[in-house]
N, C-alpha and C positions, 0 to 999 in steps of 0.2 A: 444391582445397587446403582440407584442414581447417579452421576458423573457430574460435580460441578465446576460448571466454567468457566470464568474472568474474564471478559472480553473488554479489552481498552478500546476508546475509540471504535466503538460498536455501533454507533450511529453514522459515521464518516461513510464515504465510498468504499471504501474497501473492508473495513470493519463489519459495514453491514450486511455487504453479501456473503460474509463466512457467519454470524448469526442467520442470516435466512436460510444458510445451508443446514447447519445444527440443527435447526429448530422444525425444517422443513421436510417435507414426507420422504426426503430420502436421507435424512439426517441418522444418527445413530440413537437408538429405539429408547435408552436411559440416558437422559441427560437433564440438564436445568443450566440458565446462562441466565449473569450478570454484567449487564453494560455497564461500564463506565466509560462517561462521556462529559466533555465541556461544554458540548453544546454549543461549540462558538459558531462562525461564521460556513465552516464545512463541513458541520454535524446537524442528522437534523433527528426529533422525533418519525417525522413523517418518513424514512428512510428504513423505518420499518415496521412500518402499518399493517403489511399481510401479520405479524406474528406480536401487535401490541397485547391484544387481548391474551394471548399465552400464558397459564397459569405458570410456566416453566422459563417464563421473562421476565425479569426485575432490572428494571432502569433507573440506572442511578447517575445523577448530573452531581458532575465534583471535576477538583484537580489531580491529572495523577503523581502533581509533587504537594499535594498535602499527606504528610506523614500519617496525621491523626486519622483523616479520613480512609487511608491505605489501612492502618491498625483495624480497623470498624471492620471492613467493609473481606478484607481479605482472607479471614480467620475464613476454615469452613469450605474454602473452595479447592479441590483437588488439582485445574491446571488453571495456568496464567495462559491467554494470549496477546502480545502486547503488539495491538497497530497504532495506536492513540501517538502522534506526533507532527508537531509541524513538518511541511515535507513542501514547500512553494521556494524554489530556489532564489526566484527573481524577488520573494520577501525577505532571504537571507542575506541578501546581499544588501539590503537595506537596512536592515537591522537584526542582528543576531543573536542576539541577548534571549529574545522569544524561544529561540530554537535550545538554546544550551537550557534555559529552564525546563523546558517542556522534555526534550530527545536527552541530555541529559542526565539532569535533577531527578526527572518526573522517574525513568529507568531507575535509576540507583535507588528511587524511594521502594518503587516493587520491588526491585530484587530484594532489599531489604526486611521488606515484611515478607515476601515471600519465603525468606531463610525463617525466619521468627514464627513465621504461624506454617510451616510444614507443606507450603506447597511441592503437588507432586513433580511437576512438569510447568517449566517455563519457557514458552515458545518468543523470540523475541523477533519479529517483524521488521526486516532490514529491505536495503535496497543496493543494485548493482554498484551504483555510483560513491558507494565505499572503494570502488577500486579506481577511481581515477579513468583519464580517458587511456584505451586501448588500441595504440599503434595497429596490431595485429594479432589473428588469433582471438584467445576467449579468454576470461578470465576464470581461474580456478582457486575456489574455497582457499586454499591455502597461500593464495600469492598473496605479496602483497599490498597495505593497503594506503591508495595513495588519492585522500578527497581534493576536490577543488573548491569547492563550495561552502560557507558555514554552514548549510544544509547538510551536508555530504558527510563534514567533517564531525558533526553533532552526530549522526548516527554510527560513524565511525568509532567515535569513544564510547555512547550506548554498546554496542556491539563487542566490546571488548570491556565493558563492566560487568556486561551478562557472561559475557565467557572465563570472565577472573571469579564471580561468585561459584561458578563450576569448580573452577581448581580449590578454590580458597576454600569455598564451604560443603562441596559436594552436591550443590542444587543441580538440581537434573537441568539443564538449559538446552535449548536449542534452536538455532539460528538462522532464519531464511534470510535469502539476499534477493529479491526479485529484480525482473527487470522493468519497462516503463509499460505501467496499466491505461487498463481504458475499460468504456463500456457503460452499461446507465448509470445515473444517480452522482456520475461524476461533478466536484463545482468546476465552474466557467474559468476559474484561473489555468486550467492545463490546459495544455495545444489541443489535443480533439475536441473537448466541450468549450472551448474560447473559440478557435478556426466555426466550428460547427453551427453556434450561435449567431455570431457576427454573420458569417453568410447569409444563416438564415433571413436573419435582419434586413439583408442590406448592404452591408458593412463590409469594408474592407479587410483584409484580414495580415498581422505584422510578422512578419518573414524575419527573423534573426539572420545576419549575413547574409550570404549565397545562401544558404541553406542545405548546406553540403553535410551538416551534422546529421549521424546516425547512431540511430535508436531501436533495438529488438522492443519487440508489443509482444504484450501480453494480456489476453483477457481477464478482466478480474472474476471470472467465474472458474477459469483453469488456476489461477492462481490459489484462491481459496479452497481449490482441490488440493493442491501440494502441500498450502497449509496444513490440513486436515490429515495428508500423508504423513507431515512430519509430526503431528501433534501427539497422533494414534501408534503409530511406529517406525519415528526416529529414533538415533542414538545419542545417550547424554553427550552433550559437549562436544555437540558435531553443528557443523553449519553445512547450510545447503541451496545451491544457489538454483533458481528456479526463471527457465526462460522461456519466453513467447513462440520462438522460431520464428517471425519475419523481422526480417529484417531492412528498413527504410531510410533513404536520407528525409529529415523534414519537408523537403521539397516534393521528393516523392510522395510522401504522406497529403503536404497541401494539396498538390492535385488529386491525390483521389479524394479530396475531401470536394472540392471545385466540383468534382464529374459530380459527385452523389447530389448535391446540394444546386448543381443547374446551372455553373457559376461558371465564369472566364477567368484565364489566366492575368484580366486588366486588377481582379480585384483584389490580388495580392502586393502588399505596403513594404517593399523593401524598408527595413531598419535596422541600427546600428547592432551590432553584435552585443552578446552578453559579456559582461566581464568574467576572464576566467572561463568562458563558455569548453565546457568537454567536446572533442571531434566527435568520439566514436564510444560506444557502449556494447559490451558483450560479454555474456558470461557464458560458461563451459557447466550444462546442466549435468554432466555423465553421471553425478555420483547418487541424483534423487530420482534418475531413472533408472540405474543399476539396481539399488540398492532398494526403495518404493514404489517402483513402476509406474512412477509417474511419465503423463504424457499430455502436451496438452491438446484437447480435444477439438477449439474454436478454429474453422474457418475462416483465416485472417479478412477476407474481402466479404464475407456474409456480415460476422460480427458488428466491422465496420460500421456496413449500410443498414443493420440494427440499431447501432447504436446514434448513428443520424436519423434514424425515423424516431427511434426513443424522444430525440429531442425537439423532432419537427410534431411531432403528435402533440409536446408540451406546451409549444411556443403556438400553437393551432386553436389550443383550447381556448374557449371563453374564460376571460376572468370573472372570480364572482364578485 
């Protein structure tokens, strides 16, 4: 029996690589997937072009806080996976309003229909920085949660509407918390494809503080695995926090972006720090390698200098 799938935010970067995994010959053999997407500024169709023509793909542009079109659209489909969210911190901090509708709104609207039209499994797509910055140590599923960011803090209350729909309605939920991705197809607003470009270019590239802040990487092809782990056999009203293994200050990170890209230490823009800015990020993956076997598989310093050729191959082509 066919398996049908809800995939929010299925054109974005990270949305789309867990569609190209489904859909893709080593995906699982009965399925069918449903994008929805906004299509705004970090979705794109072309994001996923190997699998448009898929009789087993239907893309669908909408909001995920419009109720009416959640009613339509949701009936019919056996799991939810929800990445579809604002996630640019340095936009939250500017205006937050976007983020509570979208991370939210848009959440509370699926989980809603989800309960109403009998979804089996809802997987809801989180990130580490629900726990605040981490003195020391890791952070574990259960501690708790302490954002800094209206970014941070919007997925924070997502993440706890999807886990009150569990208690409250018995909706099967479950909750990944990842750490900071990378890899193709990302937009130019994050540090690797921002640093990566600008060099490319020319360009100087802008250093928050020292750059003393540290961040675990994770590639989004290991993470769409864990996905996939938890989607296929999780346990209801479990979260599971999913990490990179390397671990970086940004500093560290810029130069090896420098080495790859040919670049000296002059073309790095000391600037002011972020407000609120988090020191440290780390999560404690033990319970989704215990329990899934997950592991992640990417070569932090291969992946990397992939994912800078990804985009130096882009910036190379001729325009048509």
């Amino acid at each position: 029996m066919t398996r049908r799938v809800l995939v929010t935010g299925g054109a974005g970067f990270i949305g789309s690589a867990h569609v190209l995994r489904l859909l893709g010959p080593d995906g699982p053999p009965d399925v069918s997937v449903t994008v929805l997407d906004a299509l705004t500024y970090a979705g794109s169709a072309a994001h996923l072009a190997p699998v448009l023509d898929d009789p087993r793909l239907r893309l669908v542009r909408g909001d995920v806080a419009d109720a009416a079109l959640a009613d339509r659209l949701v009936p019919g489909h056996d799991d939810l996976v929800h990445f579809a969210a604002e996630s640019h911190v340095d936009r939250s901090i500017e205006d937050g309003a976007p983020f509570v509708r979208t991370n939210v709104l848009g959440t509370q609207t699926l989980l809603d229909a989800a309960v109403r039209h009998g979804v089996r499994t809802f997987v809801q797509v989180s990130t580490d920085e629900v726990y605040g910055s981490i003195a020391a140590g890791a952070a574990r599923e259960d501690d708790p949660l302490r954002p800094s960011s209206p970014y941070a803090a919007s997925k924070a209350a997502a993440d706890l509407l999807a886990l009150a729909h569990h208690t409250t309605h018995g909706l099967d939920v479950r909750v990944t918390r990842c750490s900071n991705n990378f890899g193709p197809r990302q937009h130019p607003e994050k540090l690797i494809p921002r640093f990566t470009t600008a060099l490319l270019a020319g360009e100087d590239v802008p250093l928050y503080g020292d750059g003393s802040q540290i961040r675990d990487w994770l590639h989004v092809e290991d993470h769409v695995t864990a996905v996939e782990l938890v989607r296929t056999g999780g346990r209801p009203g479990r979260i599971y926090n999913i990490g990179g293994g390397t671990s970086l200050t940004n500093l560290e990170l810029t130069r090896r972006l420098l080495d790859l890209c040919g670049a000296g230490p002059g073309r790095i823009a000391r600037t002011a720090d972020r407000k609120g800015h988090d020191v440290r990020y780390a999560v404690d993956d033990t319970r989704i390698r215990r329990e899934l076997g997950y592991r992640p598989r990417a070569v932090f310093a291969e992946a990397l200098a992939a994912t800078v050729r990804w985009y130096a191959d882009r910036q190379a082509a001729p325009r048509p």
